[in-house]
C-alpha positions in Angstrom: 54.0 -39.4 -37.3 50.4 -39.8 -37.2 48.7 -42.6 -38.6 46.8 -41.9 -42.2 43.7 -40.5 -41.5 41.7 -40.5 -44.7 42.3 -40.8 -48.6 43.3 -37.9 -50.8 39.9 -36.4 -51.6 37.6 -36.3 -54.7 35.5 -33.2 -56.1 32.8 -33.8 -54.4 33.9 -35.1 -51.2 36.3 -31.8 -50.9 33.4 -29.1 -52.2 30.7 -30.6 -49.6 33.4 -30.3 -46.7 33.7 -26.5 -48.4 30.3 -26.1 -48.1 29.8 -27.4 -44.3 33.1 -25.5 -43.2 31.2 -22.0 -44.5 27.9 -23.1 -43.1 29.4 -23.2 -39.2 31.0 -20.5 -39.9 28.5 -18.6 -40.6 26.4 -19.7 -37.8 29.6 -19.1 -35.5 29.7 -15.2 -36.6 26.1 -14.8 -36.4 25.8 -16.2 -32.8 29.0 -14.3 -32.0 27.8 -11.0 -33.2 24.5 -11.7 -32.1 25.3 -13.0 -28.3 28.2 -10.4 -26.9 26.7 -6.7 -28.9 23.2 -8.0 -28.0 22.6 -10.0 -25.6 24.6 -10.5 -22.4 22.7 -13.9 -21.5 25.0 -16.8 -20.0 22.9 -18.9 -22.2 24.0 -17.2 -25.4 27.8 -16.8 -23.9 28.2 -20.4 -23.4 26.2 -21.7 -26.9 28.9 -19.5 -28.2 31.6 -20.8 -26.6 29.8 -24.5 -27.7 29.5 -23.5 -31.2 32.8 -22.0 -31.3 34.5 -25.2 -30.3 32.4 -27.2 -33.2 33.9 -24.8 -35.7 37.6 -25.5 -34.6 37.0 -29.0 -35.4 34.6 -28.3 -38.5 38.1 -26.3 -40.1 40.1 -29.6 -38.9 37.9 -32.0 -40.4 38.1 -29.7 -43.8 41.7 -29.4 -43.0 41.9 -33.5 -43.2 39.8 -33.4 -46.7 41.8 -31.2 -48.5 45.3 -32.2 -47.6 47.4 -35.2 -47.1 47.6 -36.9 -43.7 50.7 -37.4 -43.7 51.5 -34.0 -43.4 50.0 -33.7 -39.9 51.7 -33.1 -36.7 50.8 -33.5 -32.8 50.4 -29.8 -32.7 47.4 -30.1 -35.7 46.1 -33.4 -33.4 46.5 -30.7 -30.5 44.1 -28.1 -31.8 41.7 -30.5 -32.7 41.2 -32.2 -29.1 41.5 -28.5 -27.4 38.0 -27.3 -29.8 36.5 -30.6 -28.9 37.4 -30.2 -25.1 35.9 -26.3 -25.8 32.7 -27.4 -26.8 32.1 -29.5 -24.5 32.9 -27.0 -21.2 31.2 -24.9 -23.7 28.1 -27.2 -23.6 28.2 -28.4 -19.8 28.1 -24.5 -18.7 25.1 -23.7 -21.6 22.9 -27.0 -20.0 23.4 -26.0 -16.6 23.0 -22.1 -17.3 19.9 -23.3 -18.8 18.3 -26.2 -16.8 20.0 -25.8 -13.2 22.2 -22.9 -11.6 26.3 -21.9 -12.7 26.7 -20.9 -8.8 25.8 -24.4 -7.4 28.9 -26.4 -6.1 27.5 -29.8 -8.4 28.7 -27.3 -11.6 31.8 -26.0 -10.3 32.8 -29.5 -9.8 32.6 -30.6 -13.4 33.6 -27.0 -14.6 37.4 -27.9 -13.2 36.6 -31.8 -14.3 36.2 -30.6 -17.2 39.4 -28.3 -17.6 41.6 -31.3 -16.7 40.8 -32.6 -20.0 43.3 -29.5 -21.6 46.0 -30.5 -19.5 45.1 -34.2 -20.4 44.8 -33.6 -24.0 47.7 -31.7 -24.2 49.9 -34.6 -23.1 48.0 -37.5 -25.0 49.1 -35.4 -28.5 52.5 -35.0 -27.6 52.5 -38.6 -26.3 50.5 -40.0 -28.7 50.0 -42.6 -26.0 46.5 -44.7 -26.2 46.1 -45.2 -22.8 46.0 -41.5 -22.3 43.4 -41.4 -25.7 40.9 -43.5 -23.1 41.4 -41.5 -20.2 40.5 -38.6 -22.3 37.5 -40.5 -23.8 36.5 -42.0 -20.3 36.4 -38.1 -19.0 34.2 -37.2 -21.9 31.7 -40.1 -21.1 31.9 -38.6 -17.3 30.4 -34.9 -18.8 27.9 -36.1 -21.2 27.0 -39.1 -18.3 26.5 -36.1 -15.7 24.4 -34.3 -18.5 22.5 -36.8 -18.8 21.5 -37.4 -15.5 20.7 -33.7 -15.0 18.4 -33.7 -18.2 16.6 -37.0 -17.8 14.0 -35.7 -15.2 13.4 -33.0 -17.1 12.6 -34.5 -20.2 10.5 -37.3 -18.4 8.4 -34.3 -17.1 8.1 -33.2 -20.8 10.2 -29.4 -20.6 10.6 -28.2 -23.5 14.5 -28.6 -25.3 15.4 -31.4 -22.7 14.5 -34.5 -24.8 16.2 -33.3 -28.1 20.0 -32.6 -25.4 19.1 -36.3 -24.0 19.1 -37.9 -27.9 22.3 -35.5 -28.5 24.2 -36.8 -25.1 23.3 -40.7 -26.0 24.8 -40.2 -29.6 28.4 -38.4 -28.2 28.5 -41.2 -25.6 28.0 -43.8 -28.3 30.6 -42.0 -30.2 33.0 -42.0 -27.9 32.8 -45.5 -27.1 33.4 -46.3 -30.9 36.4 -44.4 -30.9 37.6 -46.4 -28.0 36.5 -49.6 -29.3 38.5 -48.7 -32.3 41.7 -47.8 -30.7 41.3 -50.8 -29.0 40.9 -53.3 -31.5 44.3 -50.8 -33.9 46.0 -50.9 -31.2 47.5 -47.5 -32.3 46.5 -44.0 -31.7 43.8 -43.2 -34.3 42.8 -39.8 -35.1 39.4 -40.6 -37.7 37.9 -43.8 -37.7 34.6 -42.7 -39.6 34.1 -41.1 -42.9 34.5 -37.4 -43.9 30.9 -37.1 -44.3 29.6 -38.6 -41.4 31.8 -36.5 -39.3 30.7 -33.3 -41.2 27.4 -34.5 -40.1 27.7 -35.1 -36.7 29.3 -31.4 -36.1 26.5 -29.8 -38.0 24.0 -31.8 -36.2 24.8 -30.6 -32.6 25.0 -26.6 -33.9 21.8 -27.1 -35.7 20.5 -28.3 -32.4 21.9 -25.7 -30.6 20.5 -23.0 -32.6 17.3 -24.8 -32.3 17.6 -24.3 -28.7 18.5 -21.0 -28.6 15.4 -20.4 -31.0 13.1 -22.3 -28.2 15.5 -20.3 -25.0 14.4 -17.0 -27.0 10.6 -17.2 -27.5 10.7 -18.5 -23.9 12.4 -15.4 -23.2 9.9 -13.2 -24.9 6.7 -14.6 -24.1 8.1 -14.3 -19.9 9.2 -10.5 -20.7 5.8 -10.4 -22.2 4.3 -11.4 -19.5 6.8 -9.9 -16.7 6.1 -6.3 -18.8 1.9 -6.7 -18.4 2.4 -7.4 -14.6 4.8 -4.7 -14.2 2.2 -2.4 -16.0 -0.5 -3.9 -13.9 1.5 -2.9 -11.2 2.2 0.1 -12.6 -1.5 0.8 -13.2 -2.3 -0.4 -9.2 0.0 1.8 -7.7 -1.6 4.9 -10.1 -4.7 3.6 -8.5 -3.4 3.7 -5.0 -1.6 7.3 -5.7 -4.9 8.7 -6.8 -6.6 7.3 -3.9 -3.8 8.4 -1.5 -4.0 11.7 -3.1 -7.8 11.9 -2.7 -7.1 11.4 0.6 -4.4 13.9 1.3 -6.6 16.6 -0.6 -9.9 15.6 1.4 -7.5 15.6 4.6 -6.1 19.0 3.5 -9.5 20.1 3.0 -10.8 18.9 6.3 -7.9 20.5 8.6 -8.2 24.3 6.3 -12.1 23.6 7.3 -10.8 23.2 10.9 -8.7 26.2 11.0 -11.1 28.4 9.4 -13.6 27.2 12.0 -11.0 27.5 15.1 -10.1 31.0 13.5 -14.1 32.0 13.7 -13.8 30.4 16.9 -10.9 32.8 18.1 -12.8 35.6 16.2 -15.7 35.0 18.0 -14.5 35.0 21.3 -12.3 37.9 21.1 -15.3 39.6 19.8 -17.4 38.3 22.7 -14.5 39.3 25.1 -13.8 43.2 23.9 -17.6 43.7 23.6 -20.3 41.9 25.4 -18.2 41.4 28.1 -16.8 44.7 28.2 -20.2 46.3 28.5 -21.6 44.8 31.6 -18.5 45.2 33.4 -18.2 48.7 32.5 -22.0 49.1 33.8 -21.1 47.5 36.9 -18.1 49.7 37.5 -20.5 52.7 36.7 -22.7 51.5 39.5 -20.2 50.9 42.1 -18.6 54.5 41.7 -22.4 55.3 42.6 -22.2 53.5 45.6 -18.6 54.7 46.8 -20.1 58.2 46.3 -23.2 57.8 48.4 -25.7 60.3 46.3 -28.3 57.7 45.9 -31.6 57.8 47.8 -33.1 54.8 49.5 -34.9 53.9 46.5 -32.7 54.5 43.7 -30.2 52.7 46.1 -32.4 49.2 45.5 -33.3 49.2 42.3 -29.5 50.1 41.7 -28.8 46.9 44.0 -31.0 44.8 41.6 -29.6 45.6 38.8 -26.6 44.8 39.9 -27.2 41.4 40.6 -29.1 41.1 37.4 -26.2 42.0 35.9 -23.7 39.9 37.9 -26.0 37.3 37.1 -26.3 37.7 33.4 -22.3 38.4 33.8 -21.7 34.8 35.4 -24.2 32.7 32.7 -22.9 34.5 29.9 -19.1 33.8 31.1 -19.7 30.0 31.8 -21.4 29.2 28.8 -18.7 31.2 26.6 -15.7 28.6 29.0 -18.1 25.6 27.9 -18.5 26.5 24.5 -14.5 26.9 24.3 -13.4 24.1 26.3 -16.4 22.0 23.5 -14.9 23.4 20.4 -11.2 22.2 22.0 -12.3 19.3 22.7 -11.4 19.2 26.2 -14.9 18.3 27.9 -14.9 14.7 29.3 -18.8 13.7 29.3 -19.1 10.7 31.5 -22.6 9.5 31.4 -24.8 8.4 34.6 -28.3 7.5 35.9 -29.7 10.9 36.6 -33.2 11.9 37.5 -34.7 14.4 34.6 -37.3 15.9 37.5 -34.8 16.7 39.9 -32.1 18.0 37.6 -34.8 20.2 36.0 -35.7 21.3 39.7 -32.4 22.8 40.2 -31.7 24.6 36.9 -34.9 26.2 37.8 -33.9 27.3 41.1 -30.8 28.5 39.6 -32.7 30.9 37.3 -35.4 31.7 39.3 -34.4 35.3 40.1 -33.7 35.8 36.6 -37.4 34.9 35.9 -39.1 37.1 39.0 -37.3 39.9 37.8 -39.3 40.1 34.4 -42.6 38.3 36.6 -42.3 35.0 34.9 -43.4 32.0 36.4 -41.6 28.9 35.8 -42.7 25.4 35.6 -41.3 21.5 36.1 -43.7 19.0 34.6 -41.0 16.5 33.8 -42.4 12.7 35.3 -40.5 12.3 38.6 -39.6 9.2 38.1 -38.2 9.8 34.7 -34.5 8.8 34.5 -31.9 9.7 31.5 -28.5 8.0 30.8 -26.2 11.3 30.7 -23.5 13.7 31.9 -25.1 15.1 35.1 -23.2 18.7 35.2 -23.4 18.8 31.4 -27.3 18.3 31.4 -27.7 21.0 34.4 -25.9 23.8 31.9 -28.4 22.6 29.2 -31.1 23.2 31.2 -29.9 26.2 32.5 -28.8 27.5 28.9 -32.4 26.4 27.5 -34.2 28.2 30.2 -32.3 31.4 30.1 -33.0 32.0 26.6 -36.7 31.0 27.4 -36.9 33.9 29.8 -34.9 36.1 27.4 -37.3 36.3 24.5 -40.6 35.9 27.0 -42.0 38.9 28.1 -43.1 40.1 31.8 -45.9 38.0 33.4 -45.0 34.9 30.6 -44.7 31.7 31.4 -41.8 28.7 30.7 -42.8 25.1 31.8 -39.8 22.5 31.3 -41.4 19.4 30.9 -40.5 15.7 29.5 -41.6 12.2 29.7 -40.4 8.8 28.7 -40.7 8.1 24.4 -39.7 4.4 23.6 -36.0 4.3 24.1 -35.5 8.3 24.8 -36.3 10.4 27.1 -38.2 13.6 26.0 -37.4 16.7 28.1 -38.7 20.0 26.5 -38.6 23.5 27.3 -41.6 26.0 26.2 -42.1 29.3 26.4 -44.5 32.1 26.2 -42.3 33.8 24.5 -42.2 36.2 20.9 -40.9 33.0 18.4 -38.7 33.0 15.5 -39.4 32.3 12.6 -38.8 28.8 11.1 -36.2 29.6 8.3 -34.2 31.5 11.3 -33.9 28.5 13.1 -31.1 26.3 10.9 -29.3 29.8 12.1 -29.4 29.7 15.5 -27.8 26.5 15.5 -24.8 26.6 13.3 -24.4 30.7 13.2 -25.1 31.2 16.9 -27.0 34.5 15.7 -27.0 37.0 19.1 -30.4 38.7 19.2 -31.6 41.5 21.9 -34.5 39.8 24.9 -37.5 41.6 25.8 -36.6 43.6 28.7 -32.9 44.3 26.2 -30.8 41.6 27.4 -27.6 40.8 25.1 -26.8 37.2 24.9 -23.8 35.8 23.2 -25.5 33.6 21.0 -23.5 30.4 21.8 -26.2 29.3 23.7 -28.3 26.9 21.6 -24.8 25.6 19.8 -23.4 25.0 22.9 -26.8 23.0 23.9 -26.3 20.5 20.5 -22.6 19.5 20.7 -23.3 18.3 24.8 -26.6 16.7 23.5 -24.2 15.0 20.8 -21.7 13.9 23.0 -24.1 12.3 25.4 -26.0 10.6 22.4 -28.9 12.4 22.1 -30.3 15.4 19.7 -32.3 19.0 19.8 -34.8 19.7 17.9 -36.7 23.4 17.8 -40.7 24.1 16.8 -41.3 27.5 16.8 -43.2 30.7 15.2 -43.2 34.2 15.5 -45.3 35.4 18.3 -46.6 31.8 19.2 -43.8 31.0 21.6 -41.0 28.1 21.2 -40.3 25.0 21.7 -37.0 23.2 22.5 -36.9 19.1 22.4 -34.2 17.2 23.8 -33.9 13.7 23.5 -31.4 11.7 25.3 -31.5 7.6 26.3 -33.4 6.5 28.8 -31.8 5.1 32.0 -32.5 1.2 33.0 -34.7 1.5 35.6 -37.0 4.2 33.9 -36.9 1.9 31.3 -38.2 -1.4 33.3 -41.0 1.1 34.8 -42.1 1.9 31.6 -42.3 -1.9 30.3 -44.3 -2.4 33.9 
């Protein structure tokens, strides 16, 4: 039998252990409902399993005030020890859940440390052996020690909880070593050694402390969702940003490729309109002519004027055909321009030569004033087809016995090269036109062009840095400016 554990109980004494018992039991139910419905947080799970244990030995310390020790067995002793080992695995896995991490090896360690003390209760009841009593003690003293050491840094560095667990672990280890002090100095196995209410205090304390954590562990809890909530909707509100922006994209992208394939589609328009008319024409014309020929009805002098036309039309075939190829290979994007030193005077030279029986046809004389030693930083083929291009439709709109000068000189970093005609003009709102339309308009002796001339003139201009610019009015003639860079050495003449 057990040794007498207390006194048979007075009013007061039994209604205050009453009141306690209800009180952790209320707390118990409230946590229990609270922590498993609610919240699945290992925090909560373990206080639970904590508080739990302190109400086993809250109904066994009430068990002790209402009724007579002597009716106790090792089985009643049995429950006891097992809720007190409870809340303390309880309270080992809510501190490390809390402070420091369940998957680290330092907690699985004193999880199964602390199991051994079922096993070890277990036989110190049915025993009732005290040298089993202070193994059990000395094992408790290992947990709360092992706390201890865990929390101490942590409340030194002032985190909030940690110094109110420290206080708690000091009092159970001071406990403890009264209980073994008192076996010791009995020399029996002792169940109670310290008053009813004392002991109703020190289980309340601990769940009062507990729940005082878990009050701290919440708000905690709330103000980080808090927080985590306004960055996620910070993020949220970035990556509506960055849709909008991506989207603004995609719909300016979508916008540029439909104006792409509109244009190419103009493009394809254009040329199979160029194709199935202006080029169908001439060589309909020249097919008319050589069934002339074959026949041999012509007289010596229709013969030669026949013969020129011919080659005016061969002629006007060939220019028209090359600068419709250039203009398509431009808007493909298939023309390398690889820019040299070339001399503007010479270049002009033979683009004139080129068209020079284009011009003595219609009596026009033409003229090279460009500064022989004027040199321009650009493609050489591509600058000989804009010369050829610009003169062509010079002699086009001038009429017989005009006159087309190309000329040019050096202009700070550029080099000026101009050509002006004779001719009928435009008129200056037509002009914006003739560049981005490519408007075809008859010549004065009725030549067609295919009005890709002047367009096909800007884009090799642009790719080789430079610009055109047109002055002109009706029945004043027209001027065409093009400004490209200057080569080196033109440019050290000029600063000599």
């Amino acid at each position: 039998m057990l040794a007498q554990v207390t006194s048979h109980p007075d009013i007061l004494l039994s209604q205050f252990s009453t009141f306690m018992l209800g009180f952790i039991w209320c707390i118990f139910i409230l946590l229990l409902f609270y922590s498993f419905p609610y919240r699945h947080d290992a925090v909560y799970l373990w206080a639970t399993l904590t508080v739990l244990g302190f109400t086993g030995a809250a109904s066994y310390l009430w068990y002790c005030v209402n009724t007579n020790a002597s009716h106790y067995s090792s089985w009643a002793e049995l429950f006891k020890h097992c809720c007190e080992q409870t809340a303390f695995v309880g309270f080992l896995g809510m501190i490390y859940s809390r402070y420091y991490s369940l998957r680290s090896r330092r907690f699985y360690v004193m999880f199964v440390f602390a199991c051994l003390l079922f096993p070890v209760s277990v036989y110190m009841c049915l025993s009732l052996s005290i040298h089993w009593v202070i193994v059990n003690c000395l094992m408790r003293i290992v947990i709360a020690v092992d706390i201890l050491l865990l929390l101490s840094p942590l409340a030194y560095k002032g985190v909030p909880g940690t110094r109110i667990w420290v206080i708690t672990c000091c009092f159970v280890v001071i406990n403890i070593v009264g209980y073994i002090y008192k076996i010791i100095d009995m020399n029996t196995y002792v169940s109670v050694f310290m008053s009813v209410d004392i002991g109703a205090f020190l289980l309340s304390a601990p769940i009062m402390t507990i729940m005082y954590h878990l009050s701290i562990y919440t708000r905690q809890n709330r103000q980080q969702l808090e927080q985590k909530r306004a960055e996620a909707a910070s993020l949220i509100a970035e990556r509506e940003q960055l849709l909008l922006r991506q989207n603004a994209r995609l719909e300016e992208e979508v916008c540029l490729r439909t104006a792409e394939l509109i244009a190419a589609n103009k493009t394809k328009d254009r040329l199979f309109s160029i194709i199935s008319h202006d080029f169908r024409s001439p060589i309909a014309t020249l097919k008319g002519s050589l069934n002339l020929l074959q026949r041999d009805i012509l007289s010596p002098a229709d013969f030669v004027k026949l013969t020129q036309n011919l080659a005016s039309s061969t002629d006007r075939l060939y220019n028209n055909l090359d600068t419709m190829l250039q203009w398509a290979l431009s808007q493909l994007g298939e023309i390398t321009t690889r820019p040299t030193i070339v001399n503007a005077h010479e270049l002009a030279d033979e683009a004139i030569d080129i068209m020079q029986d284009a011009a003595n046809r219609k009596g026009i004389s033409l003229l090279n004033s460009v500064k022989c030693d004027m040199l321009i930083k650009a493609d050489e083929y591509q600058l000989i087809t804009i010369f050829r291009n610009l003169l062509d439709n010079a002699i086009k709109f001038t009429p017989v016995k005009g006159r087309v000068e190309v000329g040019g000189y050096p202009d700070a970093t550029w080099g000026l090269v101009f050509v002006r005609d004779t001719g009928v003009g435009t008129a200056p709102t037509t002009i914006g036109e003739l560049l981005n339309s490519g408007i075809s308009t008859v010549g004065t002796a009725g030549e067609k062009g295919l009005g890709l001339g002047l367009r096909l003139c800007n884009e090799l201009l642009s790719k080789n840095g430079g610009y055109l610019s047109i002055h002109s009015e009706l029945g004043a003639g027209t001027t065409i400016e093009c400004r490209l860079p200057l080569g080196i050495m033109s440019s050290s003449i000029d600063a000599l």
